[in-house]
DSSP file (Angstrom, degrees, kcal/mol; ACC not computed):
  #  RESIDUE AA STRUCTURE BP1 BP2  ACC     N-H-->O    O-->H-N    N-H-->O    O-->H-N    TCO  KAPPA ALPHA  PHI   PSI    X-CA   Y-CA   Z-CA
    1    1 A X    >>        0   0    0      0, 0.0     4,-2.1     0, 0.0     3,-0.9   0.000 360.0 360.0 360.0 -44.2   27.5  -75.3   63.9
    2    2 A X  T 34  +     0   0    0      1,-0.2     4,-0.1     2,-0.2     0, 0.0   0.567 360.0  57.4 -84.1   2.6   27.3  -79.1   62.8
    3    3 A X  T 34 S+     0   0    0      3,-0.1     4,-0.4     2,-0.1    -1,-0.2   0.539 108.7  46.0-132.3  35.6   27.0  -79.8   66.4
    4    4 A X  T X> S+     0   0    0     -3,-0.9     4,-1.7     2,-0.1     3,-0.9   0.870 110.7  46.5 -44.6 -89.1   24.2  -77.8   66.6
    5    5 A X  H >X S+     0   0    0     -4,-2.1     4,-2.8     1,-0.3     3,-0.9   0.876 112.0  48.4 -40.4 -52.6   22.7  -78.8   64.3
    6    6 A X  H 3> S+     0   0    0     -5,-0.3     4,-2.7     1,-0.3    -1,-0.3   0.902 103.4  63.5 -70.2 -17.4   23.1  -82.3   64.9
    7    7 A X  H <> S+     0   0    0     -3,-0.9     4,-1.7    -4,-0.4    -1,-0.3   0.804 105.9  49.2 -64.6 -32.2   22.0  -81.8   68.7
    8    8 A X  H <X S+     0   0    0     -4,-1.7     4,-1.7    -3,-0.9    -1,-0.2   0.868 105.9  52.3 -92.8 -11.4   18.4  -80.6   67.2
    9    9 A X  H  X S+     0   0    0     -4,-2.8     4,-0.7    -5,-0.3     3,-0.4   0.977 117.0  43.7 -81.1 -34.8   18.1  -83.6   64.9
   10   10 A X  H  X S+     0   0    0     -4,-2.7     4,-1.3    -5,-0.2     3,-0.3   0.764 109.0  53.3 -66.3 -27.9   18.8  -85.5   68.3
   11   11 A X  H  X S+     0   0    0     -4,-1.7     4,-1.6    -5,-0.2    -1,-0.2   0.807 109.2  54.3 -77.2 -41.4   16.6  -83.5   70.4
   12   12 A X  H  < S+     0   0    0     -4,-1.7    -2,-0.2    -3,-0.4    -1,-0.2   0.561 105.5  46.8 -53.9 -32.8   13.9  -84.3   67.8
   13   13 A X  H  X S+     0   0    0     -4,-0.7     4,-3.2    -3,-0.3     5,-0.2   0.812 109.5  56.6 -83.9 -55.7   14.1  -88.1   67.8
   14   14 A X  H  X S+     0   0    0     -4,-1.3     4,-3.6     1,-0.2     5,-0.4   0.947 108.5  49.6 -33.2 -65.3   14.1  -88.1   71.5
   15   15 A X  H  X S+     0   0    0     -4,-1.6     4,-1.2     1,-0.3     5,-0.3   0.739 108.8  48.9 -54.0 -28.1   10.9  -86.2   71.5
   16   16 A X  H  > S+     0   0    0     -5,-0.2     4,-1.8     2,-0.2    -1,-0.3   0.935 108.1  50.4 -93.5 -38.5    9.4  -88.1   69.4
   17   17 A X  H  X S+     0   0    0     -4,-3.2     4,-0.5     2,-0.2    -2,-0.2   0.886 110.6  50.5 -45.0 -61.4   10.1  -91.3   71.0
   18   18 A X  H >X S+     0   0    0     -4,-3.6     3,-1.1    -5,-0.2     4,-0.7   0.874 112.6  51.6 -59.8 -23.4    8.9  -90.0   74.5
   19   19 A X  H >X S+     0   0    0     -4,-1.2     3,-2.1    -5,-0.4     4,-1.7   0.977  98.9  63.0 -74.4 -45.4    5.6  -88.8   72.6
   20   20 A X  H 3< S+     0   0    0     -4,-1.8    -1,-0.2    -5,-0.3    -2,-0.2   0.718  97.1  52.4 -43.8 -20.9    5.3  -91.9   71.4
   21   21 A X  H << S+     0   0    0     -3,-1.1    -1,-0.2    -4,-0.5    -2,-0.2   0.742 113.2  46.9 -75.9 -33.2    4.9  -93.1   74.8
   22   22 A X  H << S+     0   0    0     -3,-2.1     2,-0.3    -4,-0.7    -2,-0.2   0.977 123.1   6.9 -54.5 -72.8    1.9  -90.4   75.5
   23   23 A X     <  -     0   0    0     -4,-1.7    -1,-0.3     2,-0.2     4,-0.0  -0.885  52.5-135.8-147.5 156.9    0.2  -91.0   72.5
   24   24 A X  S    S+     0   0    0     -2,-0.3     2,-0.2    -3,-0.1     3,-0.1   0.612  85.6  74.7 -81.7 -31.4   -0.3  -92.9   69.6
   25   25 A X  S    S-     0   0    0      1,-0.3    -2,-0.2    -6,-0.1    -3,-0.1  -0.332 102.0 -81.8-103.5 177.8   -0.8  -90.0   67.3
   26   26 A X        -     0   0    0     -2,-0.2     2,-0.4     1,-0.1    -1,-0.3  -0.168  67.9-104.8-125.5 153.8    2.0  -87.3   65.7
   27   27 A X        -     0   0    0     -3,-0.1     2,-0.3    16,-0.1    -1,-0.1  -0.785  49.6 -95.5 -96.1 125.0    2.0  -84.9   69.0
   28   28 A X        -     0   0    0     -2,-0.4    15,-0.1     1,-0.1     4,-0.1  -0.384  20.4-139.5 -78.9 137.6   -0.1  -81.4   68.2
   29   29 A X        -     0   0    0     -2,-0.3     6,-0.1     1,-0.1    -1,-0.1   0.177  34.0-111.7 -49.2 173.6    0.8  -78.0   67.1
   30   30 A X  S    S+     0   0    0      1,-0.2    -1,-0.1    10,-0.1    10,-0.1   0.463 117.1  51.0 -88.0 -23.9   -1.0  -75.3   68.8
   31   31 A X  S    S+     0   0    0      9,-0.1     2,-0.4     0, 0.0    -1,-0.2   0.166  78.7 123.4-104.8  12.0   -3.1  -74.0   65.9
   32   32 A X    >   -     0   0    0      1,-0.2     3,-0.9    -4,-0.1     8,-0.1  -0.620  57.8-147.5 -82.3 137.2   -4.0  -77.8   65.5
   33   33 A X  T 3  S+     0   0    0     -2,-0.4     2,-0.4     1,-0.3    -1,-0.2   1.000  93.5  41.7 -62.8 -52.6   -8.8  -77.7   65.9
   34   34 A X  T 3  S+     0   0    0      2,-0.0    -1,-0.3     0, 0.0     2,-0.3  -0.028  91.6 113.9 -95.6  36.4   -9.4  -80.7   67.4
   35   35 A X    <   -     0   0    0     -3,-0.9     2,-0.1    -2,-0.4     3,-0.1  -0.735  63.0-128.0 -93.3 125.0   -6.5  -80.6   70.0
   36   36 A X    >>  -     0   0    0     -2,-0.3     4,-1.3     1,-0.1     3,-0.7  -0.222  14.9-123.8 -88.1-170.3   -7.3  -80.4   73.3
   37   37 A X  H 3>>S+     0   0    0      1,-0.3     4,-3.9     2,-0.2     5,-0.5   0.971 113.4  51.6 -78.0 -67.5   -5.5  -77.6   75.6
   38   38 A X  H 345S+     0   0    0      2,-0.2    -1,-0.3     1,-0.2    -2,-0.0   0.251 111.2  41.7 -51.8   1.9   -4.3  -79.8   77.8
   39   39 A X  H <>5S+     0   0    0     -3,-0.7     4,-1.4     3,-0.1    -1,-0.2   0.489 114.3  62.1-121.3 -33.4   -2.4  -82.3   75.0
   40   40 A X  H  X5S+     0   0    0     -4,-1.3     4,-1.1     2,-0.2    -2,-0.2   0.956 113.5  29.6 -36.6 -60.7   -1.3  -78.9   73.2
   41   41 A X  H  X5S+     0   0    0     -4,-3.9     4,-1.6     1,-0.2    -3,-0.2   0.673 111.0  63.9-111.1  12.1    0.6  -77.7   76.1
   42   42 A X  H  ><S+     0   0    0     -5,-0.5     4,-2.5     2,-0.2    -1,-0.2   0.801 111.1  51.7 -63.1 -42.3    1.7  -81.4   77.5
   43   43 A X  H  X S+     0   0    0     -4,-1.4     4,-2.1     2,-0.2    -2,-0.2   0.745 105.1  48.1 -54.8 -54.4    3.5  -81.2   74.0
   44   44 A X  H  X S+     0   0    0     -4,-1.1     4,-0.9     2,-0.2    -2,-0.2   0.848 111.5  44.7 -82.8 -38.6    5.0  -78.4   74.3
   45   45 A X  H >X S+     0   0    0     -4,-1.6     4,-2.6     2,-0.2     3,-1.5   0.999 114.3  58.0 -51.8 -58.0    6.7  -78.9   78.0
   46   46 A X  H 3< S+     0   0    0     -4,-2.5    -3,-0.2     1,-0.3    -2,-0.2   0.850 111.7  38.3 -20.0 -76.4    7.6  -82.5   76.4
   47   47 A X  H >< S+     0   0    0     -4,-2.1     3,-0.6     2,-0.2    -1,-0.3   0.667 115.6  53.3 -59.6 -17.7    9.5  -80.7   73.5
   48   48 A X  H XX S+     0   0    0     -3,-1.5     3,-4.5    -4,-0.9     4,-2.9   0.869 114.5  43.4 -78.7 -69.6   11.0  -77.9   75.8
   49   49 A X  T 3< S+     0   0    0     -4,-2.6    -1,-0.3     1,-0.3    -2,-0.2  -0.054 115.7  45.8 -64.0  42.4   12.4  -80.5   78.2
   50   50 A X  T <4 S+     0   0    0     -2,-1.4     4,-0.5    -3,-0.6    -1,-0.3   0.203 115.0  41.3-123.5  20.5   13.6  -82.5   75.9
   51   51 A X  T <> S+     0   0    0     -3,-4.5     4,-1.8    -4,-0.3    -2,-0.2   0.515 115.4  52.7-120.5 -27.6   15.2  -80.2   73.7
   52   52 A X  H  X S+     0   0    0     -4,-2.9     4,-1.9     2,-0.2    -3,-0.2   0.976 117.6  43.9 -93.5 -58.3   16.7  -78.0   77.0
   53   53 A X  H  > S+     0   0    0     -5,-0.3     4,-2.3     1,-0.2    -1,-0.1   0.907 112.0  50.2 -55.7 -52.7   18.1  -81.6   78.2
   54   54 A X  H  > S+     0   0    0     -4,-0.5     4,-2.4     1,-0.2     5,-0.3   0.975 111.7  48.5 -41.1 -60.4   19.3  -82.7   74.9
   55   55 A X  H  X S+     0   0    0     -4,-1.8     4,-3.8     2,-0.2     5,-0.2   0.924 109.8  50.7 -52.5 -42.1   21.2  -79.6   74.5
   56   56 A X  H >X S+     0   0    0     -4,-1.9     3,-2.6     1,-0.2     4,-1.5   0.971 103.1  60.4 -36.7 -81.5   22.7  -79.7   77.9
   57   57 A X  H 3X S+     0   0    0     -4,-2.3     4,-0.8     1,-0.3     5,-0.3   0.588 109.2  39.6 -50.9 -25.0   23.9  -83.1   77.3
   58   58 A X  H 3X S+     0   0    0     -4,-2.4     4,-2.1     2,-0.2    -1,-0.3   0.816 116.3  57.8-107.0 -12.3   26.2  -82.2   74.2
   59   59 A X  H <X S+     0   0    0     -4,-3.8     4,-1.3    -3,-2.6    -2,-0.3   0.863 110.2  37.6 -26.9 -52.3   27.1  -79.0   76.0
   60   60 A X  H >X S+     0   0    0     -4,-1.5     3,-1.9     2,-0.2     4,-1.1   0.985 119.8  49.2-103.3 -82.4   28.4  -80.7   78.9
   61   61 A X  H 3X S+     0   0    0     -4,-0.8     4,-4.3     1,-0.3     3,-0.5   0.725 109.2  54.9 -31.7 -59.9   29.9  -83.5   76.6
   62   62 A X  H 3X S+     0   0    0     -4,-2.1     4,-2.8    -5,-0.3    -1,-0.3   0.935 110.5  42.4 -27.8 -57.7   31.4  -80.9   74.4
   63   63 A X  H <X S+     0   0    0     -3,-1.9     4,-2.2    -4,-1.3    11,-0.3   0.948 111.2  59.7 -50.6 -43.2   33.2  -79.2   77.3
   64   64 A X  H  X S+     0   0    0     -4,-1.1     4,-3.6    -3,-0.5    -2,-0.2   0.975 110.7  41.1 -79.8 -66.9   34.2  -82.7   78.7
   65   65 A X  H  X S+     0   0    0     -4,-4.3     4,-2.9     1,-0.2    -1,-0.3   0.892 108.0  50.4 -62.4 -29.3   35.9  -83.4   75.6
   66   66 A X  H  X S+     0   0    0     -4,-2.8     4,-4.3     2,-0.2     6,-0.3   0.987 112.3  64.6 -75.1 -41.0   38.0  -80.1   74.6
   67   67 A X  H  X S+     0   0    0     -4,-2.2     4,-2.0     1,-0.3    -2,-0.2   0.953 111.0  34.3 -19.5 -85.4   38.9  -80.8   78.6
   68   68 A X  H  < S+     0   0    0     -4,-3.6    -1,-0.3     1,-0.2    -2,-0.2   0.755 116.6  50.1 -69.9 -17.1   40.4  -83.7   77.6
   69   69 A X  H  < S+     0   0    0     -4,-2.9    -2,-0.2    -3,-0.2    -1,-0.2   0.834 135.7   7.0 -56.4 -35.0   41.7  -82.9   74.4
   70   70 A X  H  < S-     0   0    0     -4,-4.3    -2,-0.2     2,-0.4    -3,-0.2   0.075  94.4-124.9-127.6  43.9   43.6  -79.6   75.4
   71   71 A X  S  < S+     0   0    0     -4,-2.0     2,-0.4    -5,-0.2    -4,-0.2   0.648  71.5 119.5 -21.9  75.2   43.1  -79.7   79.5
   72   72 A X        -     0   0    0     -6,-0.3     2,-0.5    -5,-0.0    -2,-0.4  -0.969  67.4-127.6-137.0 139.7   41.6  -76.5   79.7
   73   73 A X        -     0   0    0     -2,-0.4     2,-2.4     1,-0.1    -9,-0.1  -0.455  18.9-160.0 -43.1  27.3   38.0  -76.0   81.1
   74   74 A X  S    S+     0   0    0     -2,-0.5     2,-0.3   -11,-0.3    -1,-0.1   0.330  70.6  38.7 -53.4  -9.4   35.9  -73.9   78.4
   75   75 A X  S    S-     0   0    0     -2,-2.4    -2,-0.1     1,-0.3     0, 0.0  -0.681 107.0 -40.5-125.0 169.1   33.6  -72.9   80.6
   76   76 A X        -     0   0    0     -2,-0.3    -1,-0.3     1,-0.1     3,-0.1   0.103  38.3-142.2 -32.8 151.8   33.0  -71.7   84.2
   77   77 A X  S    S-     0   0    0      1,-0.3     2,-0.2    -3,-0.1    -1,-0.1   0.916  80.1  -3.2 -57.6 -64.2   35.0  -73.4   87.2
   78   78 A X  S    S-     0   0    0      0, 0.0    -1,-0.3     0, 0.0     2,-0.2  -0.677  87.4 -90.1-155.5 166.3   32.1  -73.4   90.0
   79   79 A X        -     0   0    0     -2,-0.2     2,-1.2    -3,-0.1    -2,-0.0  -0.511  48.0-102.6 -91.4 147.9   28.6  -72.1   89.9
   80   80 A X        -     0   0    0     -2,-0.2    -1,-0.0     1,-0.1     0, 0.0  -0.753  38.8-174.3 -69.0 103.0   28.1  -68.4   91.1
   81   81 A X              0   0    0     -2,-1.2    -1,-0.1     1,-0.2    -2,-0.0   0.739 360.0 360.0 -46.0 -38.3   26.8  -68.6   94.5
   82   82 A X              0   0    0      0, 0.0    -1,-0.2     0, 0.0    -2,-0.0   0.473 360.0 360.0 -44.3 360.0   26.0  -65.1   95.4
């Protein structure tokens, strides 16, 4: 749960950083008037991908370490191919 949690406050700084790179101003909500469509849903891919990457990244780290703590795998081997 706490590395949840801390994954969104990281997922959140990230985001906010790359927005910062977009634009100058606080990145808009969807109900926001004077928001154009296109900076609305630029906004929203931004924050998906950078919240689906963040999360990955302390997945995969996560795994990496209980690996090396107890050298067991927690997760799949190999990727399904079929």
């Amino acid at each position: 749960i706490v590395v949840g949690i801390v994954a969104g406050m990281l997922a959140r700084q990230v985001f906010n950083e790359v927005w910062g790179h977009i634009d100058d101003r606080e990145p808009p909500d969807a109900t926001t008037q004077e928001a154009t469509w296109g900076k609305v849903l630029g906004a929203a891919a931004v924050q998906g991908a950078t919240f689906a990457v963040t999360k990955a990244a302390v997945n995969r780290s996560g795994a990496k370490g209980f690996h090396w703590l107890t050298g067991i795998w927690p997760g799949k081997k190999r990727a399904d191919l079929e």
